[in-house]
N, C-alpha and C positions, 0 to 999 in steps of 0.2 A: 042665607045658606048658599046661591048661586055665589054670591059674590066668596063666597071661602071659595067654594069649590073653583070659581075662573082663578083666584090668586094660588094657588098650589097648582092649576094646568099650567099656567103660566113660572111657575119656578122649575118645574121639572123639565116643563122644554130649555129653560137657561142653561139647569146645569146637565141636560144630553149636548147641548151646543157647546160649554165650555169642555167636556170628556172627548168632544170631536178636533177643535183646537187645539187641544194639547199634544207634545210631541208622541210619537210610541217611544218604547221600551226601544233601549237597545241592542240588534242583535250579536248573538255570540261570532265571533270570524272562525270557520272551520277550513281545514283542506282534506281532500282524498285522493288515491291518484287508483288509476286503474289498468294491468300490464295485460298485452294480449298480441297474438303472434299475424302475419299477414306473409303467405299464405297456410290455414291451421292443418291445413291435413294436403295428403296428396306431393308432399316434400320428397324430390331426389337428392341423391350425393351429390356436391359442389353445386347445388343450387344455392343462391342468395334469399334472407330471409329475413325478412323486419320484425322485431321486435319493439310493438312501440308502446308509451310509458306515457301515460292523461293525466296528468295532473291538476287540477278543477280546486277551486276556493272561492271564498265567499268575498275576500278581500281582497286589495290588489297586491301583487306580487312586488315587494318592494327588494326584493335581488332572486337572481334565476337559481331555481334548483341545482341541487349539486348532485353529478348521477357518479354511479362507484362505476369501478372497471366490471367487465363483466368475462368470467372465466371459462370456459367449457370442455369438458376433456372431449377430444377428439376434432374439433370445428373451432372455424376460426369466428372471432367473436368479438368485435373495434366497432366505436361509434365516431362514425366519420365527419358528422356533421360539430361542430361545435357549439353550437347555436340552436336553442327547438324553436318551433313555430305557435304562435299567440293565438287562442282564439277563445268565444265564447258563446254562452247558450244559456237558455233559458230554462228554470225547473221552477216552475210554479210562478209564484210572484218575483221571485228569487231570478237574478244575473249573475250567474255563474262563470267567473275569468279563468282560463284553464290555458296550460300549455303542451305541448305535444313535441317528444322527443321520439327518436329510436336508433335501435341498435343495429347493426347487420351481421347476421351471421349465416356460415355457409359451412353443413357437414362434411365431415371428410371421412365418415366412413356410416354403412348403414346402421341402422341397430335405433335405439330410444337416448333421448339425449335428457337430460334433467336440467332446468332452468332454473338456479336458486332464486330464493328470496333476494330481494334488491335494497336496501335501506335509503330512502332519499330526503336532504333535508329542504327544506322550504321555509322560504322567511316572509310572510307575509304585515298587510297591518289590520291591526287590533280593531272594535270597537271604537276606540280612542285613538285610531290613526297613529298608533305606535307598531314599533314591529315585535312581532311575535311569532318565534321559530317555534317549526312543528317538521319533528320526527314521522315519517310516513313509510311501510313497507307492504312490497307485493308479493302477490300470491305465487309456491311454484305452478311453473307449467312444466309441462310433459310434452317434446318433440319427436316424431320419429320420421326417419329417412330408406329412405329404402334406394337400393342399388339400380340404377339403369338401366336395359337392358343390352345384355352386351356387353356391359362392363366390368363385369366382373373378375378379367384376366388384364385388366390394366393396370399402371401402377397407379392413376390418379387419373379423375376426369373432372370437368369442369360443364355444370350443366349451363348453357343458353343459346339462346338462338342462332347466334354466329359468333365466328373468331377472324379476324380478319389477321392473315399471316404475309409478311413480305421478307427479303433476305437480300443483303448484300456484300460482295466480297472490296476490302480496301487493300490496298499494297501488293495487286498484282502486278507482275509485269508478262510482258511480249515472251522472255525466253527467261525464267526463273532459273536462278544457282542456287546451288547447295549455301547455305548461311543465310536466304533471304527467309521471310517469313511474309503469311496472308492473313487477314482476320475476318472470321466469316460471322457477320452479326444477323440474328434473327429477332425480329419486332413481330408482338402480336397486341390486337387492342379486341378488343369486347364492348358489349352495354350489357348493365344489367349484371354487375359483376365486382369484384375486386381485384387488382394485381397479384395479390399473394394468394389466390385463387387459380389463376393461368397455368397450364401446364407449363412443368420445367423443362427446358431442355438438356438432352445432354450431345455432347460432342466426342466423338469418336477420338480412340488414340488410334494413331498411323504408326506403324510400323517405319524407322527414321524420321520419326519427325518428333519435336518436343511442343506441346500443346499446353497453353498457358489462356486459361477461361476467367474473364473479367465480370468485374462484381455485376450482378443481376440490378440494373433499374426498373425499380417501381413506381408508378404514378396511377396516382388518381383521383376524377375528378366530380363533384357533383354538379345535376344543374335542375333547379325544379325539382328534386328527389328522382333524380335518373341518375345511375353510379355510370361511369365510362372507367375503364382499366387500362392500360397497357404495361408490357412486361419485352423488355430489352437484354438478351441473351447475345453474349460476345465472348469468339474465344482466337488467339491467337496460334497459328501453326507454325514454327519454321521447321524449314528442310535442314537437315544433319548430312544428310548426303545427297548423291546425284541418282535420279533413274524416275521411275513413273507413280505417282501420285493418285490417289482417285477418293476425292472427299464423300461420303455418301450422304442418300440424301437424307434431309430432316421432315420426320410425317405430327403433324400437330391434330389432336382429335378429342370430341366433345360431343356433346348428348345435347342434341335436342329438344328441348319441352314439349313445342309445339308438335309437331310431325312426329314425338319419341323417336326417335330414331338416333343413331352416330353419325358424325359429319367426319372428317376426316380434310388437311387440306397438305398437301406435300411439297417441301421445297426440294427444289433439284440440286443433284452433287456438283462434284467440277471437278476436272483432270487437269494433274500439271505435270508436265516434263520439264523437270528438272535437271539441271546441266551442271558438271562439277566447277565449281570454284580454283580460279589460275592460280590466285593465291595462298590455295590450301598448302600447297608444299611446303611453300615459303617461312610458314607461320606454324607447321605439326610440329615442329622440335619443340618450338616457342611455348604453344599453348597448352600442353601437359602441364608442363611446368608452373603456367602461370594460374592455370586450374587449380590445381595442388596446392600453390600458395593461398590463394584465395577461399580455399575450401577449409585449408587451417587455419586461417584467419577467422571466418564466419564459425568455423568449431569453436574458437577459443572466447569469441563475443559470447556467442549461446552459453558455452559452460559458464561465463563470468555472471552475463545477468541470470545465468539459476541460481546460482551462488547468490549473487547477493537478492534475489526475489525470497528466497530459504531461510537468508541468516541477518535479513530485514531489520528484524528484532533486534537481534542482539548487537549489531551496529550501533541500532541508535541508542543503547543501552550506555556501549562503549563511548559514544563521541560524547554524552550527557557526564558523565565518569571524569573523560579528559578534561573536559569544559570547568567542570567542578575541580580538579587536580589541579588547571590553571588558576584558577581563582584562588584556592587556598594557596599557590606556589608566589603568585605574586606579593598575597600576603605575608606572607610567614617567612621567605625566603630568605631576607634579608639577616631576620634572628638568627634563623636555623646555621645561615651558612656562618653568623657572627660565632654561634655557638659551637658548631663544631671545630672554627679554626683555633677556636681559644682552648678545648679539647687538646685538639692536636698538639699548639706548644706547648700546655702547661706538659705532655705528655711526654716532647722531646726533651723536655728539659728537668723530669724528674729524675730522683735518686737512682730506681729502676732502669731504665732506659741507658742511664751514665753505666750501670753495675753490669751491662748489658754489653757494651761496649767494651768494658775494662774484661769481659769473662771472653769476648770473639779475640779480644787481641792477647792474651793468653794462649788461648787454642791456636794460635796461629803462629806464637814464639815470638812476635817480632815485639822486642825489649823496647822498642824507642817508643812504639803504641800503647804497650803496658804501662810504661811509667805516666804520660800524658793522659791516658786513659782513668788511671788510679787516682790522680789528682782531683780529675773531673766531677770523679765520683766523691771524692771525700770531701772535697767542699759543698756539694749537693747533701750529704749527711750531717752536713756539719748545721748548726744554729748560723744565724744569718749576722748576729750578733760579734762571731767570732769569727778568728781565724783556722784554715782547716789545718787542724794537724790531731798524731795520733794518740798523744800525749791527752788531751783531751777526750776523745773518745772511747779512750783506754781507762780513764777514769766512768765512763759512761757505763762501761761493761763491765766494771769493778774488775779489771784484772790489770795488773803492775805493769807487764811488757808484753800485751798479746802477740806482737809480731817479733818475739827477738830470734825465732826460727829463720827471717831472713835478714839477722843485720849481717850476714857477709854479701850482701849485695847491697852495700849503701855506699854511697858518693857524694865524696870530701864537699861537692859545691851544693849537694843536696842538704848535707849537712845532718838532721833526722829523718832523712827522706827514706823509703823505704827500699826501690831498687836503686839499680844500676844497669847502665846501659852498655858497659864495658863488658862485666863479667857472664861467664858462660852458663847462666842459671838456669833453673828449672821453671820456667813459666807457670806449669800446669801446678805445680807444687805450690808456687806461689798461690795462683787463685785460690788453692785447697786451702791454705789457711787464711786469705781473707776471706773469704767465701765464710768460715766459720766466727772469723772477729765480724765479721760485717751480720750475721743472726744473732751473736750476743748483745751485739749493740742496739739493735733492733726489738730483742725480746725485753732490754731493758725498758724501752721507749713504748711497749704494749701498756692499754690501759688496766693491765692486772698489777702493775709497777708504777705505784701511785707516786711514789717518791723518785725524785730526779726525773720526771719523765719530761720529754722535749718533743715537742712539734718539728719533723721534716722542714726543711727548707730549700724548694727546688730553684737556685739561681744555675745565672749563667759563669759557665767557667771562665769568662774575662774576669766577675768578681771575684773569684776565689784565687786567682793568680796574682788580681793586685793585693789582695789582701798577705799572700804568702810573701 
């Protein structure tokens, strides 16, 4: 009995030692992330504000989060950094790899600001050391800002500790003239801040003077998570005319955190006496003129590109069109033009066209056109077979002697020819009765006149001459 009983203590300790052995289970890889503001309360207008974004897994981060833009009506709202920082910690038995991004954002006006939701993807690996994306979103928050004091009849303030302002004028000179021009640039930098945060400045317009303000430089930079700003204001004046000038000064001002308080720091004006230009005389006739040109010029550029920014479309509709009309034109071009020319002669050289001819030189009287003309035609009527005469075609229109109305206009060398180029005849007369033999002959040749009927034949009248 002891001995059962040592052999079963002795299997039970094996198999707790092999269940100690054996590997665990493996576990699931999760992620979380967790959004929260720094500083949460106690926020002025144009203060800066972090919004930062935890993101914590069980697995290692096998590519960086991918964070959405972030929007906010009223404040401005850029994550500057592009890169978040790596760290980790411990919860339980558990090693937790987590990364740490954030946003900055700075109100630009008092009131409650709403934080949406943020959607962020993360690709972490698996159990099995594969990757496995996981959708993750944070919660909103709820910001509010409240107005500085004092500030509230400003057009914009910018809260931090200091602004550090300088100013300098380029392209003076000793005794300035009318046409010369100064540019007076103002720099400011900050910490604790962003460029598109910095008050703007503005520049006065002078009375004679034209003032031309160049584009605003922005920079900025991180170091350690410390933002630095600066914001480069430049504007060009020249002098129009001669006499006394007086730039005023520029005042740049900002709210304090520490001390609450406005700071305030003021660049000083500058006076220029301005002296006229010798060669303004010289050049006043000239430069209206050359204004004016140039001023219609720069009108007629502007109207051209509205025009074509308006009718964009249908341009390229048109050039697509042409492009397509060339292709088919290259194709086809050669038939078309084959075809139409073969149009044309068979055209000038029909029945009609001859009958056309013999009908203007009629209207016109002149007997030596008529008879040449009449020919023209009658061999175009005639079968190609035969030769033109009326004898023939007079049997076509079953009548005996349809032209014997004009045999006293025949000639001796004509012989049955029908006019005469001698005698003082009636032209128009004439036509009237071919005009009538030439429909009968014709109606006989319709396909309602099945018998005798004969096919046109348009030659040319060199063949019908040698034939006569």
């Amino acid at each position: 009995m002891r001995l059962l009983l040592a052999i079963a203590m002795v299997l039970l300790a094996g198999q707790s030692a092999m269940a100690q052995l054996e590997d665990p289970p493996p576990r699931r890889s999760s992620a979380e992330i967790t959004a929260y503001l720094e500083p949460k309360d106690g926020i002025f207008v144009g203060q800066l504000v972090r919004l930062w974004l935890e993101t914590k897994s069980t697995g290692r981060f096998i590519r960086s989060p991918r964070y959405p833009d972030l929007n906010i009506d009223g404040a401005i709202a850029i994550m500057p950094e592009q890169l978040g920082v790596n760290f980790s910690e411990g919860r339980g038995d558990d090693t937790l790899i987590g990364q740490r991004q954030r946003y900055a954002i700075i109100p630009q006006r008092a009131g409650d600001f709403t934080i949406p939701p943020l959607n962020i993807t993360v690709t972490i690996a698996d159990e099995n050391n594969q990757p496995k994306t996981i959708e993750l979103r944070t919660e909103q928050i709820t910001m509010t800002a409240t107005m500085p004091p004092g500030a509230k009849d400003l057009t914009s303030i910018v809260t931090v500790p200091k602004i550090t302002v300088s100013q300098k004028y380029d392209g003076v000179s000793e005794s300035p003239k009318a046409g010369d021009a100064v540019t007076r640039t103002i720099t400011m930098s900050a910490e604790g801040t962003l460029a598109l945060a910095l008050p703007s400045i503005v520049f006065a317009k002078l009375d004679g003077t034209e003032v031309y303000p160049a584009k605003t430089i922005f920079e900025d930079k991180i170091n350690r998570g410390t933002y630095r700003a600066k914001r480069t204001d430049a504007a060009t004046y020249v002098f129009s005319r001669a006499g006394q000038f007086s730039l005023p000064p520029i005042k740049v001002t900002w709210f304090d955190p520490d001390t609450k308080t406005l700071k305030s720091e003021e660049m000083p004006g500058k006076d220029f006496s301005v002296k006229p230009d010798p060669l303004a005389k010289q050049t006043e006739k000239v430069e209206p003129q050359q204004e004016s040109t140039s001023s219609e010029i720069s009108s007629l550029i502007i109207t051209a590109l509205e025009w074509l920014r308006t009718n964009i479309a249908w341009l390229t509709l048109l050039c697509i069109a042409f492009y397509l009309v060339v292709l088919v034109w290259q194709k086809y071009s050669g038939a078309a033009i084959r075809a139409t020319r073969s149009h044309i002669d068979k055209a000038l050289h029909s029945e009609p066209y001859y009958f056309l001819k013999f009908r203007q030189a009629c209207t016109k009287g002149d007997t030596d056109r008529v008879v040449t003309s009449f020919w023209r035609w009658l061999d175009c009527l005639t079968p190609e077979n035969r030769a033109a005469t009326v004898a023939f075609l007079a049997k076509q229109s079953r009548q005996n002697d349809p032209l014997r109305p004009t045999r006293d206009w025949q000639q001796d060398r004509y012989h049955d020819a029908l006019l005469s180029t001698s005698a003082a005849s009636d032209t128009r007369e004439i036509f009237r009765i071919v005009s009538g033999f030439r429909d009968k002959v014709l109606k006989a040749r319709s396909p309602s006149h099945a018998a005798g009927k004969l096919e046109l034949n348009p030659r040319t009248p060199s063949s019908a001459h040698s034939q006569t």
